[in-house]
C-alpha positions as semicolon CSV with decimal commas, in nm:
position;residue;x (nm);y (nm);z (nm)
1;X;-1,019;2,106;-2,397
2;X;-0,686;2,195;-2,236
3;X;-0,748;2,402;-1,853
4;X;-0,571;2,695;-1,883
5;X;-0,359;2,851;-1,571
6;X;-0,276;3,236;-1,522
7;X;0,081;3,294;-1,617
8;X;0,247;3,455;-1,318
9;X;0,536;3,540;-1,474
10;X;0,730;3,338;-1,347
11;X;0,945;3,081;-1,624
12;X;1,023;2,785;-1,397
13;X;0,891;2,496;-1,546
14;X;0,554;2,385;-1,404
15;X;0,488;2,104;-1,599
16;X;0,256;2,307;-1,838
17;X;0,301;2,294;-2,231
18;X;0,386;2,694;-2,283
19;X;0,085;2,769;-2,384
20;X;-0,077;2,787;-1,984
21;X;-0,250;2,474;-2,035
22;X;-0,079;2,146;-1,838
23;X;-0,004;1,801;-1,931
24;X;-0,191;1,510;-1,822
25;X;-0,038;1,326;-1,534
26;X;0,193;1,046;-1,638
27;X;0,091;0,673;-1,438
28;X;0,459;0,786;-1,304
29;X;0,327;1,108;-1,152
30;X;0,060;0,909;-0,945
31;X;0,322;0,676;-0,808
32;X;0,551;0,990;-0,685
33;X;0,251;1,188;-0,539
34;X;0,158;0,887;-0,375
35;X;0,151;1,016;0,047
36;X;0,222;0,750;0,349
37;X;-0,094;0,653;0,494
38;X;-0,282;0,944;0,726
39;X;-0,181;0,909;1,130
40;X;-0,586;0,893;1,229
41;X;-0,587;0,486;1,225
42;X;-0,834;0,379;0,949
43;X;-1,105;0,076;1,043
44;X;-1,038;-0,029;0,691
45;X;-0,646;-0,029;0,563
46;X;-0,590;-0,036;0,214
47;X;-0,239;-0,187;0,129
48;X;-0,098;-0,185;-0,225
49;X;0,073;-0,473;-0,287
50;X;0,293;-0,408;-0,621
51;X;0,393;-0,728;-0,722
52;X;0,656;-0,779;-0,976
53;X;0,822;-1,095;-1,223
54;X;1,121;-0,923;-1,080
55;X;1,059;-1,067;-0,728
56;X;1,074;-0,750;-0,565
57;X;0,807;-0,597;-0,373
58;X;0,713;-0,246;-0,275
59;X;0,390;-0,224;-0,072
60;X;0,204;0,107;0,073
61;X;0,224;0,098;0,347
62;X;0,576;-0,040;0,372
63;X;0,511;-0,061;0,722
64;X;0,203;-0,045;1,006
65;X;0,224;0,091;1,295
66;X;-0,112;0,079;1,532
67;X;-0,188;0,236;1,854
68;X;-0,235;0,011;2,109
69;X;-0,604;-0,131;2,162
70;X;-0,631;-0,016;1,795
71;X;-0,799;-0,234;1,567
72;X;-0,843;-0,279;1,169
73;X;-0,905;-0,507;0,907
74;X;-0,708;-0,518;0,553
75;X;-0,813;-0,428;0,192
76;X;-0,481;-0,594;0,028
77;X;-0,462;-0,467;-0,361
78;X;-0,257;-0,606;-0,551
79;X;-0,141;-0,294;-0,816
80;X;0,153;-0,530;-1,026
81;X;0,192;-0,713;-1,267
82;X;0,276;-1,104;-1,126
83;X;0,001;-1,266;-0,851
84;X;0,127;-1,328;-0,514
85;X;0,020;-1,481;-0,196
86;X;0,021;-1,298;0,142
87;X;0,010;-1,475;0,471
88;X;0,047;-1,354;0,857
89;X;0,341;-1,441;1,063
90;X;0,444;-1,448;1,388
91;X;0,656;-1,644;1,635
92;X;0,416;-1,867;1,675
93;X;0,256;-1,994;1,379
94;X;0,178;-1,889;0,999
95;X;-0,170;-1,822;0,868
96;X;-0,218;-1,815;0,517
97;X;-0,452;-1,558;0,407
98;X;-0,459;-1,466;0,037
99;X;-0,286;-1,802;-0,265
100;X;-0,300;-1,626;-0,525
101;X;-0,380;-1,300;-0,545
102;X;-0,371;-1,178;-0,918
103;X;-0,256;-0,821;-1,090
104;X;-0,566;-0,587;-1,071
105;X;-0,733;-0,789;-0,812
106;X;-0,864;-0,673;-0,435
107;X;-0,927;-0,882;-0,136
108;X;-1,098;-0,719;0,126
109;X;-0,974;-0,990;0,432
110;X;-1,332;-0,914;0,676
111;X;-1,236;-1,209;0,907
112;X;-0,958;-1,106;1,064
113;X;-0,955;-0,801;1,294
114;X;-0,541;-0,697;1,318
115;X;-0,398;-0,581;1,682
116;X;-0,688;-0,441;1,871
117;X;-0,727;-0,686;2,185
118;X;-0,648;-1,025;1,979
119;X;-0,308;-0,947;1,854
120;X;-0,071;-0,716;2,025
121;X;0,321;-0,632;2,016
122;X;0,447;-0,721;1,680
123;X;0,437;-0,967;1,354
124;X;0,498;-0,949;0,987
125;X;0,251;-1,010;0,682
126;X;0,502;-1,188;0,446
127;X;0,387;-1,151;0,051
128;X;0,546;-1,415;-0,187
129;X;0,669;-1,354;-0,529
130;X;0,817;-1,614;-0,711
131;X;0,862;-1,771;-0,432
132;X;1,078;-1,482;-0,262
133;X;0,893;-1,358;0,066
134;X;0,905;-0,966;0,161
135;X;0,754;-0,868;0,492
136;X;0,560;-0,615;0,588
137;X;0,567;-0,543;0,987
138;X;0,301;-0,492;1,191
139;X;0,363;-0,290;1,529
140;X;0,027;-0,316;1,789
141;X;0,148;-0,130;2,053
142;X;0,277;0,209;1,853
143;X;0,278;0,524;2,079
């Protein structure tokens, strides 16, 4: 059963069907009304990973930036259609943290607590596909 909208006479296009009823958002609607992460910090941040054979990635968040002392722990999703690892770089070192991770698949990483008092200033979580690395960076210290 289609919902049906008051006409209010206006005849810019709203998406409906002309008949008041409207048409069921297309998977390319979601990915457009997608909105940047909220500025309140979550505990828990979930990061869409979208993972192409095309070796390009686009992630939400493309980037994080924490207040300082600010801590939080990742929920990486991975919402493509290729698997792809994810690791943690910095100047110092590189920690592996996800080989593997396959389209439609969730990893909720509960062992690492990001920025907070263990990691401040800055550092990248790189995500392989195909071997390509994108990064995403990381800012601790955000005003």
């Amino acid at each position: 059963m289609a919902t049906s909208i008051p006409s209010d006479g206006d005849d810019r296009d709203d998406g409906g069907n002309g008949d008041g009823s409207l048409d069921a958002p297309t998977p390319a609607d979601a990915m457009v009304d997608m909105a940047p992460a909220p500025d309140a910090f979550p505990s828990v941040l979930d990061v869409r990973i979208d993972c192409h054979n095309t070796c390009v990635l686009t992630a939400t968040p493309s980037r994080i930036d924490v207040p300082a002392g600010t801590s939080f722990e990742v929920n990486w999703i991975n919402v493509g259609d290729t698997e792809c690892d994810v690791a943690k770089i910095d100047q110092f070192n590189q920690v592996p943290l996800i080989i593997g991770l396959e389209p439609g698949n969730s990893v909720h990483d509960t062992v690492h607590d990001w920025c907070g008092t263990l990691f401040t200033g800055t550092f990248d979580f790189r995500v392989s596909i195909c071997t390509i690395p994108s990064y995403i960076p990381v800012d601790c210290s955000a005003p």
